[in-house]
Residue frames relative to the residue before (quaternion, step in Angstrom):
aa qw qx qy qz dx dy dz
X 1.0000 0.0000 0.0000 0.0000 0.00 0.00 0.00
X 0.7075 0.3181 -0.4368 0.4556 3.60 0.91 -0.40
X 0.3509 0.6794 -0.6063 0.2182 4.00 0.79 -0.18
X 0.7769 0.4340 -0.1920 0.4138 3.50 1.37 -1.78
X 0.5261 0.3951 -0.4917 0.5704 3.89 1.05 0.06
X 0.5578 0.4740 -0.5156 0.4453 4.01 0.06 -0.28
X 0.8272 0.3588 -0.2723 0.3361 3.48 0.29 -1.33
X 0.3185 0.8631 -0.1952 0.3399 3.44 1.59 -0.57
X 0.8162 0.3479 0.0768 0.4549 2.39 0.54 -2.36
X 0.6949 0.5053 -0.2474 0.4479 3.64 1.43 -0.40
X 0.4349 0.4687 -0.4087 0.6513 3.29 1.76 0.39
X 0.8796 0.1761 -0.2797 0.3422 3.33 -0.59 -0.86
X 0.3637 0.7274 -0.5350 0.2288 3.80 0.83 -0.53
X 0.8855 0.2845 -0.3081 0.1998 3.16 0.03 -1.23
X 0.4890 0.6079 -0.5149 0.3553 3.61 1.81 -0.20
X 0.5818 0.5753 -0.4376 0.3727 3.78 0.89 -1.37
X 0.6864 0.5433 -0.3069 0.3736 3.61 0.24 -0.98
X 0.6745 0.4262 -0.3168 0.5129 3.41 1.00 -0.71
X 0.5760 0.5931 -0.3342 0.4526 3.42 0.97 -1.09
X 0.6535 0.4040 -0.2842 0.5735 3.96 0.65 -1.05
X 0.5834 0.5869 -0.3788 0.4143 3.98 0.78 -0.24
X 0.6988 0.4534 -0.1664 0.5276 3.00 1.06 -1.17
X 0.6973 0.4737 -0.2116 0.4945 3.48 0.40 -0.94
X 0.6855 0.4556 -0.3637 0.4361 3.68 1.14 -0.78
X 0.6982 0.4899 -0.2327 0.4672 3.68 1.25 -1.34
X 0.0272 -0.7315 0.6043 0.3146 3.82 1.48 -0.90
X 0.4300 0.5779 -0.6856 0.1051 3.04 -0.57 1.25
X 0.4746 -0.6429 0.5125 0.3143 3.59 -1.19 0.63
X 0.0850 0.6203 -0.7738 0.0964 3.55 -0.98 0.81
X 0.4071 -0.7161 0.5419 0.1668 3.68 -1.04 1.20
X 0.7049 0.4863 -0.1863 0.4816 3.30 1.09 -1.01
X 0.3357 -0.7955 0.4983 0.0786 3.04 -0.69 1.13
X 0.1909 -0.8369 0.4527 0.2414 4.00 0.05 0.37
X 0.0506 -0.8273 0.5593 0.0119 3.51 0.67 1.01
X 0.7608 0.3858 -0.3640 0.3738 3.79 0.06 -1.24
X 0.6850 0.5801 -0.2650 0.3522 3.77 1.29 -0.35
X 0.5400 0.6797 -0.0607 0.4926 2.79 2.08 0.12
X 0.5825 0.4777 -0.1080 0.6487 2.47 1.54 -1.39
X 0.4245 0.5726 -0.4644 0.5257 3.75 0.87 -0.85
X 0.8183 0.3887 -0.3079 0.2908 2.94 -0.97 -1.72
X 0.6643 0.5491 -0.3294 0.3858 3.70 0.39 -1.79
X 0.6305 0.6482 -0.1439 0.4020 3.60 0.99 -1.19
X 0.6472 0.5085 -0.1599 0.5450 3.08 1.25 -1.06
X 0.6301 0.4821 -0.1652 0.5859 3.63 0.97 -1.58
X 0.7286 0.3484 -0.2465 0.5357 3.97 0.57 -0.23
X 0.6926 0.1342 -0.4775 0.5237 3.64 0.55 0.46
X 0.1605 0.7298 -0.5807 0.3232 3.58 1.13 0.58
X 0.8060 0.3543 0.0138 0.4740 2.51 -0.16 -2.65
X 0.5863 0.4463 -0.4837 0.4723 4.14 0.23 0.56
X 0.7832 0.2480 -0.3917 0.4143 3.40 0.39 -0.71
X 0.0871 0.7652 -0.4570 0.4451 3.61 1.41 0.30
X 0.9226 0.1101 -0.0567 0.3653 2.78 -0.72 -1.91
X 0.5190 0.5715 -0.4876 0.4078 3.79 1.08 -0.53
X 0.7235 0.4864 -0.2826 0.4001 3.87 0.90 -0.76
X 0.6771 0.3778 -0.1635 0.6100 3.82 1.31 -0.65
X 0.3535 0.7849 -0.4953 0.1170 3.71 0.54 1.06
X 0.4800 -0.7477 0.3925 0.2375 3.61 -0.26 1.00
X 0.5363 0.4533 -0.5695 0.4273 3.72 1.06 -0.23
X 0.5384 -0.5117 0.5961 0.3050 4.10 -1.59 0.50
X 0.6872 -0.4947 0.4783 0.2330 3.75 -1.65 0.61
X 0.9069 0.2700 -0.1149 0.3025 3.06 -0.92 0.93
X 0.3487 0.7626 -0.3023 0.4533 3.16 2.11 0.01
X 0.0341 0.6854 -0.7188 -0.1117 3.58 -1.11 0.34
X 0.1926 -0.6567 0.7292 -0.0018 3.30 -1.73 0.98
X 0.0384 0.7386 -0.6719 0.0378 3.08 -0.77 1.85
X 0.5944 -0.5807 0.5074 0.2281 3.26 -1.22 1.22
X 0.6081 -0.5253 0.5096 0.3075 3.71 -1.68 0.75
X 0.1136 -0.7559 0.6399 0.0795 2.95 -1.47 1.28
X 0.4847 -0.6124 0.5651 0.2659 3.27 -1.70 0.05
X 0.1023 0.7674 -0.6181 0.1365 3.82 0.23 0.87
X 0.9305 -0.0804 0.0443 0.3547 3.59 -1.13 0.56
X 0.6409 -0.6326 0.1579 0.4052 3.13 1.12 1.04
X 0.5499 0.5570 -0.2969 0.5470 2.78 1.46 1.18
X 0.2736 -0.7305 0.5354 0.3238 4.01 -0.27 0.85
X 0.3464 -0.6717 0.6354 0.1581 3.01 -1.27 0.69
X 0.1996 -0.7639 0.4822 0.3796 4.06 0.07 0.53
X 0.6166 -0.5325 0.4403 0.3773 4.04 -1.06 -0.07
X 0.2283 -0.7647 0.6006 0.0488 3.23 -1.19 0.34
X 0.2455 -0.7291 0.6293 0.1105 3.71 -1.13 0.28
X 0.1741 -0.8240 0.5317 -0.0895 3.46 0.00 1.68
């Protein structure tokens, strides 16, 4: 559940932050830098993926075999 508030947060962070810029400095700018935003958020989200692909909590060497259906009977999965 926090992978999706990390990843969440690396999309929208940077509009709020501007938004509280603006709203803190009250200045009027008409133009709205969206694609620099989008940049940044973009950036901060394949941050926070290769992050998590590098800091995975499952241990080395594990295998995860998905439930089967064998003789009319599920077999549940296992992690070998």
């Amino acid at each position: 559940m926090i992978r999706y508030i990390i990843i969440i947060t690396a999309i929208i962070l940077p509009f709020v932050i501007y938004y509280l810029l603006v709203r803190l400095t009250k200045r009027v700018n008409k133009k709205f830098p969206l694609i620099t935003l989008s940049l940044i958020s973009l950036l901060l989200l394949i941050c926070s993926l290769i992050y998590f692909r590098f800091t995975s909590t499952q241990p080395k060497g594990l295998n995860y075999t998905p439930p089967k259906y064998e003789n009319n009977k599920v077999v549940p999965s296992k992690i070998k």
